[in-house]
C-alpha positions, 0 to 999 in steps of 0.5 A: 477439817470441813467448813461444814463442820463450823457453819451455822446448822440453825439456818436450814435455807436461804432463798434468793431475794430480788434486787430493789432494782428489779421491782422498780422497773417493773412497777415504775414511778408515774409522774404523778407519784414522783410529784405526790413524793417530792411536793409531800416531803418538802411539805413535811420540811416546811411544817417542821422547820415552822414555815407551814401551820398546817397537822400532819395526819396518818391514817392506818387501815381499818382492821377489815383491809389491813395490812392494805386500803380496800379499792375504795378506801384508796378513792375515799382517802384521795377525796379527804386528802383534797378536802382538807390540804388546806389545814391538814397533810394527810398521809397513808401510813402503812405498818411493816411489823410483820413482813417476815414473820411467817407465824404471824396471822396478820400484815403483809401475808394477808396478801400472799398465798398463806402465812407459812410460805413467808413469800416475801418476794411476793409480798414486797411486789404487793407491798410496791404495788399499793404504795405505787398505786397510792402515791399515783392517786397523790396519797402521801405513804409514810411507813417503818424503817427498821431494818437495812433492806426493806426500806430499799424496795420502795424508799423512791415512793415513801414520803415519811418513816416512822422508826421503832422507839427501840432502835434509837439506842442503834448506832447502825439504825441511827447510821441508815436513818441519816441517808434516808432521803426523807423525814423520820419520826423516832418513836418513843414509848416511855418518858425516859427514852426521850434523852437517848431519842433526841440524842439519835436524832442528833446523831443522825443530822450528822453524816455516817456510815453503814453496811446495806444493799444497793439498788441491785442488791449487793451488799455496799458500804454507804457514806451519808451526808446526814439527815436534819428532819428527824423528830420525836414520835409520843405514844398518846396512851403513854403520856396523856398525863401533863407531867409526862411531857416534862422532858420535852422543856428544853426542846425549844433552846436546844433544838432547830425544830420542836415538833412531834408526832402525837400518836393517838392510835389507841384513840382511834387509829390517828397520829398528829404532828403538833408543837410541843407548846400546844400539849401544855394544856392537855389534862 
């Protein structure tokens, strides 16, 4: 019997991908984006691990420029990064929601020839090029990390992912955030997913294992030794009232660090990094 007979007649074609490997030499790290890239993640550690008091701000594209900043929104986001380094680490936070959804009228298409090509080739090159251009300018990116590939294509330029609040049921997305080579912000929408979140976040202190790809896009079996910078991402709109934060009590008996990302997008596109202790006091 044919093999054609039992192969799936759902995918209809399969396009090539370049190797992560391939956009790197082509769009090299610049000394000043390796030093923007190692500096903001050891700052990052710092101010969770409480040795440096300063916020951690994200910054997300107007709507006028999404998915990327305009030339001078980039000179405009140096300037305040400057201004204000002394209370705030201010961060560019790019959104990869949409990069391979061909039907979307948003994200990273904006920047190919059209939605219904789904050039993602193209789009990863663009994609690259801004968080390199970004970087060189010594703007922090933080950015999602929600699928196994993606991330592979410019982890050497991203300083902080933010990981869907869905996924912290994962094994294999807990697997993948335990070998990322910087800190990851959980996401969490509602108050009853904080337990199952904490738990992935502990999960992923500890080393595992995971099917991915490697720098020259063959599929391998990478071994983590296990990433301890994990923590909590609040949806603002969700738990503005104080009882919300309820679960987060025992965050300071049980844990290393008790600091969480305040997403206030829905207040003005801002996200916050602030101890816990500090939203007692919200009404």
């Amino acid at each position: 019997m044919e093999r054609s007979s039992i192969d799936s007649l759902r995918v209809y074609k399969q396009d090539p991908l370049a190797p992560p490997a391939l956009l790197a030499f082509e769009i090299p790290m610049t000394e000043t984006a390796t030093l923007t890239v190692r500096n903001s993640r050891k700052q990052i550690q710092a101010i969770l691990d409480g040795h440096d008091d300063r916020f951690i701000v994200l910054l997300t594209p107007s709507s006028n420029s999404f998915p990327f900043p305009l030339s001078q929104d980039y000179a405009e986001l140096e300037s305040i990064c400057s201004a204000f380094s002394k209370d705030l680490l201010i961060m560019l936070y790019m959104e990869l929601d949409y990069l391979a959804v061909p039907h979307s009228n948003r994200g990273i298409h904006n920047t190919t020839d059209n939605a219904a090509t789904c050039n993602i080739n193209k789009s990863l090159h663009a994609l690259r090029q801004h968080f390199h251009k970004a970087s060189s300018l010594g703007i922090p990116i933080a950015c999602d990390v929600n699928d196994h590939i993606t991330h592979s294509y410019f982890e050497d330029l991203l300083s902080l992912g933010i990981s869907n609040s869905k996924l912290a049921s994962s094994q294999s997305h807990t697997a993948l955030v335990s070998g990322l080579p910087f800190p990851v912000a959980f996401s969490v929408d509602k108050s009853d997913d904080l337990v199952q979140t904490l738990e992935a976040i502990d999960s992923a202190s500890s080393g595992h294992q995971y099917l991915g790809i490697s720098q020259e896009g063959l599929i391998a079996l990478s071994r983590t030794r296990g990433n301890s910078y994990g923590f909590v991402k609040l949806n603002f709109s969700e738990h503005e009232h104080p009882e919300s934060y309820g679960a987060l009590l025992g965050m300071e008996k049980n844990r290393r660090q008790t600091m969480v990302l305040l997403d206030c997008a829905a207040y003005g596109k801002a996200h916050l990094v602030i101890n816990y202790h500090t939203m007692t006091g919200f009404s």
